[in-house]
C-alpha positions in Angstrom: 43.8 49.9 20.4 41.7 50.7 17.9 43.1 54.4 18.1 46.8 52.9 17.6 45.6 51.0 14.3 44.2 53.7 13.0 47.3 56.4 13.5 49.5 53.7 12.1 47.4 53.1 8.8 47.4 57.2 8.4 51.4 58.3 8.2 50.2 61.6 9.3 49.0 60.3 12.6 52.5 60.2 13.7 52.7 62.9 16.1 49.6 61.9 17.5 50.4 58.5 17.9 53.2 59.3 19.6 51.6 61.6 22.4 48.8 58.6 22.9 52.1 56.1 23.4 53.5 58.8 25.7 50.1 59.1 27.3 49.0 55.6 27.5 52.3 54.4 28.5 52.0 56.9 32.0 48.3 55.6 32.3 49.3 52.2 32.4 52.3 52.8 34.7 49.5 54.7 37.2 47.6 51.8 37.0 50.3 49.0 37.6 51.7 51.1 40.6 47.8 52.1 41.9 47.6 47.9 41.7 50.5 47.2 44.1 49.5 49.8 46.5 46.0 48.2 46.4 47.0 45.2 47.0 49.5 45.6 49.8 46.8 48.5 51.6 44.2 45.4 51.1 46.3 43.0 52.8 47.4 45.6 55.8 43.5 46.4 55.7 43.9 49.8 55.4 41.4 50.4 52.4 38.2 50.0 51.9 36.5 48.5 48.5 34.8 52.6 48.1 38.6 54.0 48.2 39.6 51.5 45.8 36.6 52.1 42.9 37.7 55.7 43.7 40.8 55.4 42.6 40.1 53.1 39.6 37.5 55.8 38.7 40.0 58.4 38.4 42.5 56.4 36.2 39.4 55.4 33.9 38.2 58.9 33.6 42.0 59.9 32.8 42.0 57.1 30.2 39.2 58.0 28.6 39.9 62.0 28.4 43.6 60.4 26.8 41.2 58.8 24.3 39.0 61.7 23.6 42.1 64.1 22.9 43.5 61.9 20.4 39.8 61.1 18.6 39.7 65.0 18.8 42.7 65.6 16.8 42.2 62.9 14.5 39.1 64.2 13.6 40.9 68.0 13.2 43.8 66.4 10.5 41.0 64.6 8.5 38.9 67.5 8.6 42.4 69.6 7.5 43.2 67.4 4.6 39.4 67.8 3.3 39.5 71.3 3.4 42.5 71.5 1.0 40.3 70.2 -1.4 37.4 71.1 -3.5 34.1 70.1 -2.9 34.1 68.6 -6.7 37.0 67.0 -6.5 35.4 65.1 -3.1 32.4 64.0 -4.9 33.6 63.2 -8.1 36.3 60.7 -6.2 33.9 59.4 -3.2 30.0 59.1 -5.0 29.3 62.3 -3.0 26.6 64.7 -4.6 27.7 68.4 -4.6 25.6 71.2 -4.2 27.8 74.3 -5.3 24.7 76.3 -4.4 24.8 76.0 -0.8 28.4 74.3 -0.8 27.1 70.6 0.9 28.2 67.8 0.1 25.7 64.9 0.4 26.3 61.6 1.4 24.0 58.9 1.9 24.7 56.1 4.9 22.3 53.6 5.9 19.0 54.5 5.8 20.0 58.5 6.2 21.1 60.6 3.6 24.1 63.2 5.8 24.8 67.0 4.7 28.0 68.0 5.5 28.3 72.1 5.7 31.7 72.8 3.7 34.2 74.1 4.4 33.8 73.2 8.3 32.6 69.4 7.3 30.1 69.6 9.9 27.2 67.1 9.6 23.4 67.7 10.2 23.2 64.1 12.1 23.7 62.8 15.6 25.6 59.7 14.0 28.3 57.8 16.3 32.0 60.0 16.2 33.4 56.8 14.8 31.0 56.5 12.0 31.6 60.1 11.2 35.5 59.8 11.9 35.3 57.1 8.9 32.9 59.3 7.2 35.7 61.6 6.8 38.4 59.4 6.1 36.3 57.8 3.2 35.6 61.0 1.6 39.5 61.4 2.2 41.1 58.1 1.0 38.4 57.8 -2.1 40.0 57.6 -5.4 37.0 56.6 -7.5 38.1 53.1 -8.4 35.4 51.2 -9.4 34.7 47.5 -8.1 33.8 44.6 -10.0 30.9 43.6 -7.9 33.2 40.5 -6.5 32.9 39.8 -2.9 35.9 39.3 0.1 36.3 39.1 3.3 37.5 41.5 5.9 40.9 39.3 6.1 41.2 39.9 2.1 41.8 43.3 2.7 45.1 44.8 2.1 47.1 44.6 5.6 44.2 42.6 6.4 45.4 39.3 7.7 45.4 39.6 11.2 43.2 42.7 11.8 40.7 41.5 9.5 40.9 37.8 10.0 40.2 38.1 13.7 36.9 40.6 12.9 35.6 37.7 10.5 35.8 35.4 13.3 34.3 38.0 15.4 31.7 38.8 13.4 30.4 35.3 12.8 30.0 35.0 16.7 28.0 38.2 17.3 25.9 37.4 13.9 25.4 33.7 15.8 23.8 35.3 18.9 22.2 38.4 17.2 20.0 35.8 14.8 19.6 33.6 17.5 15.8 32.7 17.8 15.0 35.8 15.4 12.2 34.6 12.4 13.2 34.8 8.6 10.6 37.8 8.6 12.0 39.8 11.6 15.8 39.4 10.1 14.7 40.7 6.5 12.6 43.4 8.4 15.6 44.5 10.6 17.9 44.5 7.4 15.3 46.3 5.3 15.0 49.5 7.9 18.8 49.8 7.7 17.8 50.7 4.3 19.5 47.3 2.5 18.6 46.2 -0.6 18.1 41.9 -1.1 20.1 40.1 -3.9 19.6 36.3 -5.0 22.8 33.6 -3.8 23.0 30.7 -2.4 22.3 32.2 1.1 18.8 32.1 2.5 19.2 36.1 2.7 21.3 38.3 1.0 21.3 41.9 1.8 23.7 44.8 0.7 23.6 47.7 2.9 24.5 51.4 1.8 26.9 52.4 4.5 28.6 54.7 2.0 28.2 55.5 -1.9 30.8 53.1 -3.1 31.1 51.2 0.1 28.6 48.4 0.1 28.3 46.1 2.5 27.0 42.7 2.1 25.4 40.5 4.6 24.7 36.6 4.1 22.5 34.6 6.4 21.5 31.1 6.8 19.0 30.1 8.7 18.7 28.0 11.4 16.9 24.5 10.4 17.2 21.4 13.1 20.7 20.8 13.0 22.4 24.1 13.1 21.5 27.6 14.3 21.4 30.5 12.0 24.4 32.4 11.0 26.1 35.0 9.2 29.0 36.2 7.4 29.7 39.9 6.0 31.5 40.9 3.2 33.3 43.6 0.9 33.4 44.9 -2.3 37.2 43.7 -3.9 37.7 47.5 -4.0 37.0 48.6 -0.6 40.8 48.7 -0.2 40.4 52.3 -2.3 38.1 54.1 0.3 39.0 53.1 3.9 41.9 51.4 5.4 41.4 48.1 7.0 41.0 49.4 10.4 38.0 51.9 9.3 36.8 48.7 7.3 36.4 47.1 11.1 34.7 49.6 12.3 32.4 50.0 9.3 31.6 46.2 10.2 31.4 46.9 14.3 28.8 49.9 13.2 26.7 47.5 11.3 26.4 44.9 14.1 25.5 47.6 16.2 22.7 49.3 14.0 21.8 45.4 13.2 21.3 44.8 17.2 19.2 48.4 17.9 17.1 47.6 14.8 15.9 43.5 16.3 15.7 45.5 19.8 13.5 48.1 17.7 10.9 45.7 16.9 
């Protein structure tokens, strides 16, 4: 899904939205005809459970090598549309810092500060292929607007009511179990190696992380007292519609719970 969402914010996805249709279309006719076969070999009890994971196995891996074709040639057009572009032009536009020198562009994310070799755009980090799909795309989509500090939520985004309603909802549920039984101390620790920097509101914790130059991400957190358990709530800048589309903006957020879970399990 999350490949779908992504061709359809990015009009020059077509083509390769319509092979994943094509492709995920015969995957889920395999699957709904490897079901009734299943089912009826069960019943006649001429299968066992090994042939069935077998077969389930096979469809997965053909699902997922479906998946990884289309990641790779999203990750070929982004990485097309950069290199039409100077290195300048990217920085100036995205916060970037240029080094004409050795033709890198620097980008800091997080705690990590990311070189990408021009005019390949590869990177000198391990990071997730999500985060450095969106990596890409931000450098792409940035048009150097700059935000007036105020605060919104996912679902305020641009295209963002139903996409980016549901990941507030989400959000606040795997905040709810990530803080669950976690000290004031540890959470500001956690938030701290992710590189975030603490601001004063009405939360008991505020912290703004650096996932990209001019794509802050803030995190508020109560929490817990006798009658209710700590929680969370994360936010963006009123001009994060500028840099990413909602669906990167989601899985800016997903990234954070993610780094947010390894850094508690870290300590």
């Amino acid at each position: 899904m999350k490949i779908f969402l992504v061709c359809l914010k990015h009009p020059k996805f077509s083509t390769v939205l319509f092979n994943v249709l094509i492709n995920c279309t015969f995957f889920n006719a395999l699957m709904i005809v490897n079901n009734i076969i299943t089912t009826i070999m069960e019943i006649k009890g001429k299968v066992n459970t090994d042939t069935i994971n077998v077969h389930k196995g096979e469809l997965m891996e053909y699902k997922n090598q479906t998946e990884n074709r289309a990641f790779q040639e999203m990750l070929q057009a982004a990485v097309k549309r950069l290199q039409n572009r100077s290195g300048e032009d990217i920085a100036a536009k995205s916060g970037a810092v240029f080094h004409s020198s050795r033709n890198v562009l620097e980008v800091r994310s997080f705690y990590e500060t990311i070189e990408i070799q021009l005019p390949e755009f590869r990177i000198n980090s391990d990071m997730d292929e999500w985060h450095y799909l969106t990596l890409l795309h931000y450098l792409d989509m940035a048009d150097g607007t700059e935000g007036s500090q105020k605060l919104i939520t996912f679902g305020n985004l641009k295209d963002g009511l139903i996409r980016g309603t549901k990941f507030d909802r989400t959000a606040e549920q795997k905040l709810e179990k990530l803080l669950q039984d976690k000290d004031p101390e540890k959470i500001q620790k956690a938030c701290k190696n992710l590189g975030a920097e603490f601001t004063e509101t009405k939360a008991d914790l505020c912290a703004v992380f650096p996932v990209l130059p001019r794509y802050p991400v803030t995190l508020k957190i109560w929490f817990a007292d006798e009658e209710f358990p700590a929680s969370g709530k994360i936010f963006l800048q009123d001009h994060a519609d500028h840099y990413l589309s909602v669906e990167d903006a989601v899985t800016v957020g997903e990234i954070l719970l993610q780094k947010l879970s390894e850094a508690f399990s870290s300590l």
